[in-house]
C-alpha positions in Angstrom: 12.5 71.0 49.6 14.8 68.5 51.3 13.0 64.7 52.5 12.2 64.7 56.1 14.8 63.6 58.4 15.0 60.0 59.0 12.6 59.3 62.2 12.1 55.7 63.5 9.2 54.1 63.0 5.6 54.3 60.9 5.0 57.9 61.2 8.4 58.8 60.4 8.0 56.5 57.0 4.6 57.7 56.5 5.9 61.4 56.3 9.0 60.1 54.2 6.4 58.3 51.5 4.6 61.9 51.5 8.0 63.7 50.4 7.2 65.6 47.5 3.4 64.3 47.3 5.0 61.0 47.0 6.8 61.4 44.0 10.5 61.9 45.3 12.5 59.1 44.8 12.8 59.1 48.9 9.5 58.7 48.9 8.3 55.9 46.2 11.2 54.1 48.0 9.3 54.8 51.9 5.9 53.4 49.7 7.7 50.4 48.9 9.2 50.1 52.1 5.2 50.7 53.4 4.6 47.8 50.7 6.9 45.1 51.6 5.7 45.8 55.7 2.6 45.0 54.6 2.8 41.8 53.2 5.5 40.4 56.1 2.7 41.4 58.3 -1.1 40.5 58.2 -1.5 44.0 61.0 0.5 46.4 59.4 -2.6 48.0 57.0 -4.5 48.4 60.4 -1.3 50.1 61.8 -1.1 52.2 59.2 -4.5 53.5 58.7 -3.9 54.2 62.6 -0.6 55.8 62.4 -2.6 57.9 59.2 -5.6 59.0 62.0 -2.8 60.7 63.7 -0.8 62.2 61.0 -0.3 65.9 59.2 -3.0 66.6 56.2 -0.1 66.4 53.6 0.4 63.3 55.2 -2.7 61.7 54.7 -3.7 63.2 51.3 -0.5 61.9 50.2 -1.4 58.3 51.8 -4.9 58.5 49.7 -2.5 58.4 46.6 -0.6 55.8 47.5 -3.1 53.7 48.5 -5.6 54.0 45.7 -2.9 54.2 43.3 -3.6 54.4 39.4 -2.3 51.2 38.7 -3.8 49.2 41.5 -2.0 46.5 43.3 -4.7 43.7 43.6 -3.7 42.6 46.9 -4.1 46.2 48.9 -7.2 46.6 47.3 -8.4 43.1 49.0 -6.6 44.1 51.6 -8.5 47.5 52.1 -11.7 46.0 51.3 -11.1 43.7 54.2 -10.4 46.6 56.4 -13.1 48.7 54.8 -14.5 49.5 58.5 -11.3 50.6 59.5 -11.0 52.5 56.4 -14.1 54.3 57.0 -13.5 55.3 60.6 -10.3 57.0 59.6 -11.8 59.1 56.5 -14.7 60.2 59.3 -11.6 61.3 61.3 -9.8 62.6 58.3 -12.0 63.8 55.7 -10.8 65.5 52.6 -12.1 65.0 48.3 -8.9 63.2 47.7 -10.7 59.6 49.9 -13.6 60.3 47.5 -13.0 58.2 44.4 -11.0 55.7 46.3 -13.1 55.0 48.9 -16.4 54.2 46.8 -14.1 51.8 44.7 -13.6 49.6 48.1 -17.0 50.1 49.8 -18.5 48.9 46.3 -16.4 46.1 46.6 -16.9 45.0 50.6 -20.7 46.2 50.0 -22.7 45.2 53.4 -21.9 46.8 56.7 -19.2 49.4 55.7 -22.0 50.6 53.1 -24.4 50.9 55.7 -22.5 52.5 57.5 -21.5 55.0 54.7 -25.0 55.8 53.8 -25.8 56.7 57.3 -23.0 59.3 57.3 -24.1 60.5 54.0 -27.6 61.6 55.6 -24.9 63.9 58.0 -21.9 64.4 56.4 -20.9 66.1 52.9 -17.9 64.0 52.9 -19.9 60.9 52.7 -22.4 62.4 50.0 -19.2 62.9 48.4 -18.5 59.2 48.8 -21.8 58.1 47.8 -21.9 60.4 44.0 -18.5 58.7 43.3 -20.1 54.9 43.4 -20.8 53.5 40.3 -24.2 55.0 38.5 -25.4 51.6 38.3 -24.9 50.4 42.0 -27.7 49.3 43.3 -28.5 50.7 47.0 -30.7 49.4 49.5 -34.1 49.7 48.0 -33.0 49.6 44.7 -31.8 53.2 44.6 -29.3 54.3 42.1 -26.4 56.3 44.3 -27.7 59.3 42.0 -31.2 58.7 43.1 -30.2 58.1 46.4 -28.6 61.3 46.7 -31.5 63.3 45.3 -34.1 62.0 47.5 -31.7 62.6 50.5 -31.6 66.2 48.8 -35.3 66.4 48.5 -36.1 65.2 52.0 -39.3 63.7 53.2 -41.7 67.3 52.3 -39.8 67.1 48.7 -40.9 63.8 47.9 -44.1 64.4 49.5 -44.5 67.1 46.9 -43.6 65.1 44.2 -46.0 62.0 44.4 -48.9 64.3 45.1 -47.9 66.2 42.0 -47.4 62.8 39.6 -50.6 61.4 41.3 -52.6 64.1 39.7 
């Protein structure tokens, strides 16, 4: 499969850093190109998650990659727990398993609001549950709830747990 044409602007070098599932030498150099346009600019990462809202699916699954990378670059992943909100608002827009991992690792990180937020989609969403079982098993959760915990109330709902503390009061 041949790169995509050369198209001006972000979503032209968002689909270039896709190329390949971003592992074409076109695209590591479009990620890099993504890389140094983040650093000249303190808006770019917004742009970009804006620019991903609005993109193809191979598109943004390849952007999940890239942005929670194996070998993480410190400052995007300040960077994205900055702009956790914004973060969040495009994975409800977009969601798909490959956000999963990544996304815990910043929410754990930004913690307050955007994990609020989170766990309020999680009571709606399987995308967010999804979100919410990738947190670390030690996280502690409003009301002192392990995410595992957390998850298996949610799961049991109010008649569940009803159940249960009538059955270990007896």
């Amino acid at each position: 499969m041949s790169p995509p044409a050369r198209q001006d602007g972000l979503p032209g070098l968002l689909r270039r850093a896709a190329h390949e599932n971003g592992s074409s030498p076109q695209a590591r150099a479009a990620q890099e190109r993504l890389h140094a346009l983040r650093l000249a600019d303190p808006t770019a990462l917004a742009s970009i998650l804006k620019a991903l809202a609005e993109a193809p699916a191979p598109v943004v699954e390849a952007a999940a990659d890239w942005l929670f990378q194996a070998e993480p670059d410190w400052e995007l992943g300040l960077e994205l727990t900055g702009a956790a909100g914004e973060l969040l608002d495009l994975v409800a827009q977009r969601p798909g398993p490959w956000w999963s991992q990544g996304l815990a690792g910043v929410l754990t990180l930004a913690g307050g609001r955007p994990l609020a937020r989170l766990l309020a989609l999680a009571k709606k969403e399987a995308w967010a549950r999804r979100v919410v079982a990738h947190l670390p098993p030690d996280y502690g959760l409003p009301g002192g709830l392990t995410p595992a915990l957390w998850l298996a109330r949610r799961e049991m709902g109010r008649a569940g747990q009803a159940r249960m503390r009538r059955r270990l009061a007896r």
